[in-house]
C-alpha atoms as a printed R data frame, in Angstrom:
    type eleno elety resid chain resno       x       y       z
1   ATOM     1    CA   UNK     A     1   6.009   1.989 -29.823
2   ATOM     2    CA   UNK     A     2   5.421   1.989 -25.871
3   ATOM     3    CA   UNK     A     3   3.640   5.911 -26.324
4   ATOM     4    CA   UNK     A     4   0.925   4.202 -28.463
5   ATOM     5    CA   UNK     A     5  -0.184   1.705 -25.243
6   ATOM     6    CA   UNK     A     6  -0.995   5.093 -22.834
7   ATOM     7    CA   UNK     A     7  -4.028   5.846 -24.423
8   ATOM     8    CA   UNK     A     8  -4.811   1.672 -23.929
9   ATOM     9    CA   UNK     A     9  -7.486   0.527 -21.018
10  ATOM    10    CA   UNK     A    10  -6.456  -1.735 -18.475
11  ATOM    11    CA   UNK     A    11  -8.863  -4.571 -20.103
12  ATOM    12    CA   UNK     A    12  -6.832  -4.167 -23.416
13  ATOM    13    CA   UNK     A    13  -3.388  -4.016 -22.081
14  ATOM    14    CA   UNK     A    14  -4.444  -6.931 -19.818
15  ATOM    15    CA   UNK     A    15  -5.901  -8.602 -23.243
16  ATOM    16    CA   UNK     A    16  -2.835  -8.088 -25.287
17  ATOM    17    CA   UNK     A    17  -0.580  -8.633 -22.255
18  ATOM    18    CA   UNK     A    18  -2.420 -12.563 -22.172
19  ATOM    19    CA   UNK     A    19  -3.151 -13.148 -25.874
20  ATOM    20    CA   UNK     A    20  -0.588 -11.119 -28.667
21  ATOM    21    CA   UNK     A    21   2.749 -12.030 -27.684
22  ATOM    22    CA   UNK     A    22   4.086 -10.031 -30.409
23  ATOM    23    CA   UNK     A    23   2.829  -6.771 -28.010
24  ATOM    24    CA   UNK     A    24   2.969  -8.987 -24.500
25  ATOM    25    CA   UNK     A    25   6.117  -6.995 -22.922
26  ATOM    26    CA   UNK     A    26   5.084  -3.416 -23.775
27  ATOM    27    CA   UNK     A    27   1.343  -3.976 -22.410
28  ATOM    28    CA   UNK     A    28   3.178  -5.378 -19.070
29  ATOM    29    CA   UNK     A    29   5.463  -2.562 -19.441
30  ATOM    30    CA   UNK     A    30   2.699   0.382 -19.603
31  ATOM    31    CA   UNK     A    31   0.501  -1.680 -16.330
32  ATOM    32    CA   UNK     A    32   3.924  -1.419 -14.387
33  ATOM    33    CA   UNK     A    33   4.443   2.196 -15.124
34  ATOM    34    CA   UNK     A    34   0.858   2.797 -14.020
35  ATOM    35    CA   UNK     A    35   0.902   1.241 -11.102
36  ATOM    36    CA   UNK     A    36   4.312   0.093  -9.721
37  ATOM    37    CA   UNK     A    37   4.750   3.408  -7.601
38  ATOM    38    CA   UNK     A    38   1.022   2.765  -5.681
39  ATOM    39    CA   UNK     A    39   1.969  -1.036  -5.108
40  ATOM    40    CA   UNK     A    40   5.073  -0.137  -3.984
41  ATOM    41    CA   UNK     A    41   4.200   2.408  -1.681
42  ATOM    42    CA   UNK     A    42   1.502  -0.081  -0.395
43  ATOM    43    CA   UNK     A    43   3.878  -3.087   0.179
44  ATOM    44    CA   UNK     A    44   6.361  -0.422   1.961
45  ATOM    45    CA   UNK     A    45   3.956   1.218   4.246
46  ATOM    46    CA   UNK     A    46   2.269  -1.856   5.185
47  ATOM    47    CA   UNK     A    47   5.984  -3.774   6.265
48  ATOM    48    CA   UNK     A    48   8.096  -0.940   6.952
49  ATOM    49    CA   UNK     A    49  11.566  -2.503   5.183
50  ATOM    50    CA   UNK     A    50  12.426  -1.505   1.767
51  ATOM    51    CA   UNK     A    51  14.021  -4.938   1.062
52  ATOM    52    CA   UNK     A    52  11.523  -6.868   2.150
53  ATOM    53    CA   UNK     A    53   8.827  -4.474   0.483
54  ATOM    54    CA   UNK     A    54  10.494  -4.725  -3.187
55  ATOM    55    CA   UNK     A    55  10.624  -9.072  -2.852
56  ATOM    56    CA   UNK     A    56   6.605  -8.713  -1.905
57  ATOM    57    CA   UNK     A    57   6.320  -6.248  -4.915
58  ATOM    58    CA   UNK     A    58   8.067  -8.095  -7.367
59  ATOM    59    CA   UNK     A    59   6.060 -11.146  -6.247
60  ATOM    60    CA   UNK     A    60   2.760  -9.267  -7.181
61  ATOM    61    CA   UNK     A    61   3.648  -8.268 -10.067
62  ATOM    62    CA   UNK     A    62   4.842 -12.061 -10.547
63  ATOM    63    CA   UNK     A    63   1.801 -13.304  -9.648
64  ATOM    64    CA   UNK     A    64  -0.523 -10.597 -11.597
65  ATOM    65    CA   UNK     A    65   1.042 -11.908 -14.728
66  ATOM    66    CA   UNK     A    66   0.410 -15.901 -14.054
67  ATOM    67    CA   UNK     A    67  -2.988 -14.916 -12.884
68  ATOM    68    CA   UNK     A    68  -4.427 -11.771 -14.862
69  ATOM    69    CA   UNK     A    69  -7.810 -13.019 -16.536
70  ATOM    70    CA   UNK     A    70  -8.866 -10.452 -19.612
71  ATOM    71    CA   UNK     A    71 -11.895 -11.953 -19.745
72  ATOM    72    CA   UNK     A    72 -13.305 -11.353 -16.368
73  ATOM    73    CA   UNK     A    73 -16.298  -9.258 -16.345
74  ATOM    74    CA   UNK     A    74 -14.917  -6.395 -13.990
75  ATOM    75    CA   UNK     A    75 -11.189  -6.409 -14.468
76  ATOM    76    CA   UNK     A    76 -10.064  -3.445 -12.152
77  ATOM    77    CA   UNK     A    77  -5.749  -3.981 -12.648
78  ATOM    78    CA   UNK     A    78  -5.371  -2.027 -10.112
79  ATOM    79    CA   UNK     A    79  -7.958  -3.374  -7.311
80  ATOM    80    CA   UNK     A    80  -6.232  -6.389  -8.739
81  ATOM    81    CA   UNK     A    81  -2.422  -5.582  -8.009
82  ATOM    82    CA   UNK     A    82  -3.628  -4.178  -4.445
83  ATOM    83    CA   UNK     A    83  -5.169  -7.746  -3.203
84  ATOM    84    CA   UNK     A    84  -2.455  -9.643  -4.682
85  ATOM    85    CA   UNK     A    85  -0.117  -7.123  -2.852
86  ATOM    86    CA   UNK     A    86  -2.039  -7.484   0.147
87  ATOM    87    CA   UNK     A    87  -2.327 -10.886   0.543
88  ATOM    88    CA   UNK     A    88   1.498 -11.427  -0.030
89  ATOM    89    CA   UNK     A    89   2.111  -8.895   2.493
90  ATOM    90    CA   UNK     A    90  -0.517 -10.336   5.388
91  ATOM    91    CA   UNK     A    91   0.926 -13.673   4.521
92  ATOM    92    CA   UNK     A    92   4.872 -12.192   4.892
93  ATOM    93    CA   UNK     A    93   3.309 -10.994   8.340
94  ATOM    94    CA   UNK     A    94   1.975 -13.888   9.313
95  ATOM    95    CA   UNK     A    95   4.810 -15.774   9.080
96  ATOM    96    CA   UNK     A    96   7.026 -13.642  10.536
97  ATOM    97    CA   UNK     A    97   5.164 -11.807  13.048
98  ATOM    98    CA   UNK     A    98   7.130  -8.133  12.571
99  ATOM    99    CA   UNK     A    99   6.626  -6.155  15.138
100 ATOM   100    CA   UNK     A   100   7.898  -2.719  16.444
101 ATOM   101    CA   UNK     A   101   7.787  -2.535  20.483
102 ATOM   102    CA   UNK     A   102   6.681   0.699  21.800
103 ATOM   103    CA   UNK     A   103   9.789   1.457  23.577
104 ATOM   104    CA   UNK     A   104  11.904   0.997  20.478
105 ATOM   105    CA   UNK     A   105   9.891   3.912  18.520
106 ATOM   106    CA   UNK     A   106  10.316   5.739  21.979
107 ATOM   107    CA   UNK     A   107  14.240   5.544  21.805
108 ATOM   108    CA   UNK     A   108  14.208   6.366  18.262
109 ATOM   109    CA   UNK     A   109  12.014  10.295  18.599
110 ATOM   110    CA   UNK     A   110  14.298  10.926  21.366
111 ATOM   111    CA   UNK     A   111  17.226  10.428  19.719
112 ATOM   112    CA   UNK     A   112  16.078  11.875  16.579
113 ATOM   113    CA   UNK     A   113  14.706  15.333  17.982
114 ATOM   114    CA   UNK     A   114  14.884  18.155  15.234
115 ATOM   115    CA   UNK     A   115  12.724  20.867  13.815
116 ATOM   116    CA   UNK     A   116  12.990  18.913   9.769
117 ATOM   117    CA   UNK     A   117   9.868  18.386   8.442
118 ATOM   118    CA   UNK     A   118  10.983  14.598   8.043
119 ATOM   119    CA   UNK     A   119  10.861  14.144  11.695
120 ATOM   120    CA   UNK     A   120   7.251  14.292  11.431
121 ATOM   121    CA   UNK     A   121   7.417  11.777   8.400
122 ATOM   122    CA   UNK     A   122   8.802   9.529  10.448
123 ATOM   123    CA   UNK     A   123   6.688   9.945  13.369
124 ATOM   124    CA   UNK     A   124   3.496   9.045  10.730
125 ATOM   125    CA   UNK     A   125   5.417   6.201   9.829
126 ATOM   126    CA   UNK     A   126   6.129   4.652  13.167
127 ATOM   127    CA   UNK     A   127   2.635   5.299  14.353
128 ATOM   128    CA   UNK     A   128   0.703   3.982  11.246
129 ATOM   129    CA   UNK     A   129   3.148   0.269  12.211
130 ATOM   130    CA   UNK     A   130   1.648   0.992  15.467
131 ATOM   131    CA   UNK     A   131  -1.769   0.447  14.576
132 ATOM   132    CA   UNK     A   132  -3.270  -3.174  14.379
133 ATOM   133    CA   UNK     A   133  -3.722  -4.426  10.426
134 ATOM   134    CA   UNK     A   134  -7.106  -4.250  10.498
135 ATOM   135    CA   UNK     A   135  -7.021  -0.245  10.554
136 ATOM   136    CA   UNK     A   136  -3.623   0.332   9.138
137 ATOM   137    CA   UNK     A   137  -4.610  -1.356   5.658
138 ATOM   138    CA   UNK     A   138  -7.545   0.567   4.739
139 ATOM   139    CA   UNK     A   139  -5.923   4.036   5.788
140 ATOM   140    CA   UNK     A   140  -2.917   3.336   3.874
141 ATOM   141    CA   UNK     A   141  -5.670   2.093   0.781
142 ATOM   142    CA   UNK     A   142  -7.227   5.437   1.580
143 ATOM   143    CA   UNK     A   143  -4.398   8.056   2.358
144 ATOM   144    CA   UNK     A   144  -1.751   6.686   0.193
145 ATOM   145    CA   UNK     A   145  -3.608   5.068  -2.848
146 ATOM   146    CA   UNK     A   146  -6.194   7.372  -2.957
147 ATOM   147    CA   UNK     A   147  -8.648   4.169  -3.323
148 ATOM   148    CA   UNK     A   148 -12.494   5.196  -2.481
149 ATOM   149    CA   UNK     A   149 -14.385   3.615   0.044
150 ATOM   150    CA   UNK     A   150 -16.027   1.870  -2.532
151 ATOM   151    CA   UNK     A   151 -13.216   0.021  -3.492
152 ATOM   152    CA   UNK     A   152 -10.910  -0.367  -0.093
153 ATOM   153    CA   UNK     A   153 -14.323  -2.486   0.594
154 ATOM   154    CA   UNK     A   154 -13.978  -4.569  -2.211
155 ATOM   155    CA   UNK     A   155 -10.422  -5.336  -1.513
156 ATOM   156    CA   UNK     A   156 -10.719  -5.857   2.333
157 ATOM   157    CA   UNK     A   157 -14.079  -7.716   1.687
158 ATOM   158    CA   UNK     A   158 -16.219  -5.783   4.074
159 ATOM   159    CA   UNK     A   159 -19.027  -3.070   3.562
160 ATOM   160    CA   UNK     A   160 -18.379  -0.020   2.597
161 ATOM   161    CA   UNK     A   161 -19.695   2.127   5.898
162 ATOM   162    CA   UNK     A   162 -16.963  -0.971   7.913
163 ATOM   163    CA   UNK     A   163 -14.668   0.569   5.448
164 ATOM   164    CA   UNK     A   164 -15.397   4.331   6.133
165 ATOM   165    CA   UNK     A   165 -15.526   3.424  10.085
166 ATOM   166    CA   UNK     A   166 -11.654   1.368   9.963
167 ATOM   167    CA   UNK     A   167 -10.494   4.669   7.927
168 ATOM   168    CA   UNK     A   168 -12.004   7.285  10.639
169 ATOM   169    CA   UNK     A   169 -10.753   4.865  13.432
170 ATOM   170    CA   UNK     A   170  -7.375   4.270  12.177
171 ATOM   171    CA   UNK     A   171  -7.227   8.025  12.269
172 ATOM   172    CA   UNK     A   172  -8.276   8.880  15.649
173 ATOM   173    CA   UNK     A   173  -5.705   5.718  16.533
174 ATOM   174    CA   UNK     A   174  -2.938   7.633  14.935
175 ATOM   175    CA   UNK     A   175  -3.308  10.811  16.856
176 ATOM   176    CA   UNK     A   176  -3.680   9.035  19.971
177 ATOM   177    CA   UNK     A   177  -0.619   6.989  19.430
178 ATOM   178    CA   UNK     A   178   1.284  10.625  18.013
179 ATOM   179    CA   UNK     A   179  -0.153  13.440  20.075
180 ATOM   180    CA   UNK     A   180   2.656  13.467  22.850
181 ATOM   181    CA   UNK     A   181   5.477  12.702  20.624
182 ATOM   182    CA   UNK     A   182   3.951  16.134  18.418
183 ATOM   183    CA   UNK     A   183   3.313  17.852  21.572
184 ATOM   184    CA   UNK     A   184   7.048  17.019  22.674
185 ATOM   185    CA   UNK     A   185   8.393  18.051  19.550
186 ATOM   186    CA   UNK     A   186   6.759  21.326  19.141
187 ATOM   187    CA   UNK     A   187   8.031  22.759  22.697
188 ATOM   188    CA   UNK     A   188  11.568  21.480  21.545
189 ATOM   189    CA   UNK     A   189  10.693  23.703  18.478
Protein backbone atom coordinates (compact mmCIF):
# COMPACT_ATOMS: atom_id res chain seq x y z
CA UNK A 1 0.00 0.00 0.00
CA UNK A 2 3.04 2.43 0.88
CA UNK A 3 4.28 2.07 -3.25
CA UNK A 4 0.95 3.77 -4.18
CA UNK A 5 1.95 7.20 -1.94
CA UNK A 6 5.47 7.73 -4.23
CA UNK A 7 3.80 8.99 -7.04
CA UNK A 8 1.79 11.46 -4.18
CA UNK A 9 2.85 15.43 -3.95
CA UNK A 10 3.98 16.78 -0.86
CA UNK A 11 0.54 18.92 -0.60
CA UNK A 12 -1.40 15.53 -0.76
CA UNK A 13 0.65 13.47 1.52
CA UNK A 14 0.67 16.55 3.82
CA UNK A 15 -3.36 16.61 3.19
CA UNK A 16 -3.94 13.01 3.93
CA UNK A 17 -1.19 12.99 6.58
CA UNK A 18 -3.68 15.98 8.52
CA UNK A 19 -7.17 14.92 7.40
CA UNK A 20 -7.69 10.75 6.48
CA UNK A 21 -6.51 9.01 9.39
CA UNK A 22 -7.31 5.84 7.81
CA UNK A 23 -3.98 6.75 5.36
CA UNK A 24 -2.27 9.26 8.20
CA UNK A 25 0.87 6.84 8.99
CA UNK A 26 1.80 5.83 5.42
CA UNK A 27 1.64 9.63 4.11
CA UNK A 28 4.08 10.42 7.26
CA UNK A 29 5.86 7.38 6.33
CA UNK A 30 6.56 8.30 2.46
CA UNK A 31 7.55 12.44 3.77
CA UNK A 32 10.15 10.66 6.14
CA UNK A 33 11.59 8.49 3.48
CA UNK A 34 11.87 11.59 1.30
CA UNK A 35 13.42 13.62 3.40
CA UNK A 36 14.82 12.11 6.66
CA UNK A 37 18.40 11.55 5.06
CA UNK A 38 18.64 15.65 3.99
CA UNK A 39 17.35 16.67 7.59
CA UNK A 40 19.54 14.48 9.04
CA UNK A 41 22.51 15.32 7.32
CA UNK A 42 21.54 19.02 8.05
CA UNK A 43 21.04 18.62 11.87
CA UNK A 44 24.53 16.56 11.84
CA UNK A 45 26.62 18.94 9.91
CA UNK A 46 25.32 21.90 11.56
CA UNK A 47 26.15 20.30 15.48
CA UNK A 48 28.74 17.92 14.77
CA UNK A 49 27.39 14.95 17.40
CA UNK A 50 25.38 12.18 16.09
CA UNK A 51 23.41 11.92 19.39
CA UNK A 52 22.62 15.15 19.75
CA UNK A 53 21.84 15.48 15.87
CA UNK A 54 19.17 12.44 15.88
CA UNK A 55 17.18 14.19 19.35
CA UNK A 56 17.09 17.64 17.06
CA UNK A 57 15.88 15.40 14.10
CA UNK A 58 13.38 13.53 15.75
CA UNK A 59 12.16 16.83 17.25
CA UNK A 60 11.53 18.19 13.63
CA UNK A 61 9.96 15.67 12.50
CA UNK A 62 7.88 15.97 15.91
CA UNK A 63 7.16 19.26 15.38
CA UNK A 64 6.41 19.04 11.39
CA UNK A 65 3.59 16.77 12.31
CA UNK A 66 1.86 19.13 15.18
CA UNK A 67 2.45 21.97 12.84
CA UNK A 68 2.13 20.89 9.02
CA UNK A 69 -0.76 23.15 7.50
CA UNK A 70 -2.17 21.44 4.00
CA UNK A 71 -3.85 24.30 3.35
CA UNK A 72 -1.17 26.85 3.12
CA UNK A 73 -0.82 28.37 -0.18
CA UNK A 74 2.95 27.38 -0.82
CA UNK A 75 3.52 24.25 1.19
CA UNK A 76 7.25 23.40 0.31
CA UNK A 77 7.69 20.01 3.04
CA UNK A 78 10.87 20.23 2.57
CA UNK A 79 11.75 24.16 2.96
CA UNK A 80 9.46 23.27 5.79
CA UNK A 81 11.46 20.37 7.60
CA UNK A 82 14.77 22.55 6.95
CA UNK A 83 13.49 25.74 9.14
CA UNK A 84 12.00 23.63 11.69
CA UNK A 85 15.42 21.76 11.69
CA UNK A 86 17.16 24.89 11.78
CA UNK A 87 15.61 26.63 14.31
CA UNK A 88 15.85 23.58 16.75
CA UNK A 89 19.39 23.39 15.96
CA UNK A 90 20.29 27.44 16.43
CA UNK A 91 18.20 27.17 19.52
CA UNK A 92 20.31 23.73 20.79
CA UNK A 93 23.32 26.20 20.05
CA UNK A 94 22.23 28.84 21.77
CA UNK A 95 21.79 27.25 24.76
CA UNK A 96 24.67 25.44 24.87
CA UNK A 97 27.18 27.43 23.18
CA UNK A 98 29.24 24.25 21.39
CA UNK A 99 32.23 25.17 20.39
CA UNK A 100 35.43 23.51 18.93
CA UNK A 101 38.77 25.54 19.97
CA UNK A 102 41.25 25.81 17.29
CA UNK A 103 43.90 24.00 19.06
CA UNK A 104 41.70 20.99 19.67
CA UNK A 105 41.13 20.44 15.70
CA UNK A 106 45.00 21.14 15.63
CA UNK A 107 45.78 18.09 17.98
CA UNK A 108 43.33 16.02 16.25
CA UNK A 109 45.11 16.37 12.11
CA UNK A 110 48.27 15.75 13.81
CA UNK A 111 47.44 12.84 15.36
CA UNK A 112 45.36 11.60 12.64
CA UNK A 113 47.97 12.04 9.66
CA UNK A 114 47.28 9.43 6.78
CA UNK A 115 47.00 9.35 3.05
CA UNK A 116 42.77 7.87 3.43
CA UNK A 117 40.60 9.83 1.62
CA UNK A 118 38.57 10.23 5.01
CA UNK A 119 41.26 12.33 6.41
CA UNK A 120 40.18 14.94 4.13
CA UNK A 121 36.45 14.26 5.20
CA UNK A 122 37.28 15.08 8.33
CA UNK A 123 39.31 18.02 7.70
CA UNK A 124 35.87 19.52 5.73
CA UNK A 125 34.14 18.68 8.71
CA UNK A 126 36.21 20.39 11.32
CA UNK A 127 36.60 23.45 9.18
CA UNK A 128 32.89 23.90 8.11
CA UNK A 129 32.35 23.92 12.62
CA UNK A 130 34.98 26.43 12.22
CA UNK A 131 33.08 28.84 10.39
CA UNK A 132 30.62 31.30 12.20
CA UNK A 133 26.65 30.16 11.67
CA UNK A 134 25.92 32.75 9.61
CA UNK A 135 28.10 31.17 6.64
CA UNK A 136 28.14 27.60 7.73
CA UNK A 137 24.18 27.28 7.36
CA UNK A 138 23.69 28.35 3.93
CA UNK A 139 26.79 26.28 2.57
CA UNK A 140 25.65 23.26 4.24
CA UNK A 141 21.78 24.33 2.64
CA UNK A 142 23.78 24.64 -0.55
CA UNK A 143 26.53 21.83 -0.66
CA UNK A 144 24.74 19.22 1.24
CA UNK A 145 20.95 19.77 0.45
CA UNK A 146 21.40 20.83 -2.81
CA UNK A 147 18.78 23.78 -1.92
CA UNK A 148 19.00 26.79 -4.65
CA UNK A 149 19.72 30.13 -3.76
CA UNK A 150 16.29 30.78 -4.18
CA UNK A 151 15.27 28.84 -1.46
CA UNK A 152 18.41 28.90 1.21
CA UNK A 153 16.96 32.71 1.06
CA UNK A 154 13.68 31.84 1.97
CA UNK A 155 14.77 29.73 4.81
CA UNK A 156 17.53 32.08 6.22
CA UNK A 157 15.15 35.08 5.50
CA UNK A 158 17.55 37.19 3.54
CA UNK A 159 17.83 38.06 -0.29
CA UNK A 160 18.83 35.90 -2.53
CA UNK A 161 22.29 37.75 -3.89
CA UNK A 162 23.00 37.83 0.65
CA UNK A 163 22.41 34.23 0.05
CA UNK A 164 24.76 33.68 -3.01
CA UNK A 165 27.44 36.11 -1.18
CA UNK A 166 27.27 33.84 2.57
CA UNK A 167 27.66 30.65 0.11
CA UNK A 168 30.84 32.17 -1.90
CA UNK A 169 32.15 33.53 1.51
CA UNK A 170 31.70 30.51 3.52
CA UNK A 171 33.79 28.99 0.80
CA UNK A 172 36.71 31.17 0.59
CA UNK A 173 36.42 30.84 4.73
CA UNK A 174 36.86 27.16 4.39
CA UNK A 175 39.99 27.18 2.36
CA UNK A 176 41.48 29.71 4.45
CA UNK A 177 40.76 27.86 7.60
CA UNK A 178 42.02 24.27 5.50
CA UNK A 179 44.80 25.33 3.18
CA UNK A 180 47.79 24.53 5.63
CA UNK A 181 46.32 21.53 7.15
CA UNK A 182 45.95 20.28 2.99
CA UNK A 183 49.24 21.69 2.30
CA UNK A 184 50.66 19.67 5.42
CA UNK A 185 49.03 16.66 4.45
CA UNK A 186 50.00 16.46 0.91
CA UNK A 187 53.96 16.70 1.65
CA UNK A 188 53.28 13.88 4.30
CA UNK A 189 51.74 12.16 1.17
Amino acid sequence: MKNKFSTYSDKELAYLLKFDKKNSEFAFTEIYDRYSQKIYAYCYRILGNKEIAEDIFQETFLRFYQYIDPEHQKLNIQRFLIRIARNLCLNFKRNSKINLPLEEIENFITQHKSSDDKEYLDLIKYGIELLEIEYKEPLILRVYNELSYEEIAEILNISVGNARIRVHRAKEKLKDILSPYLKDLENNK
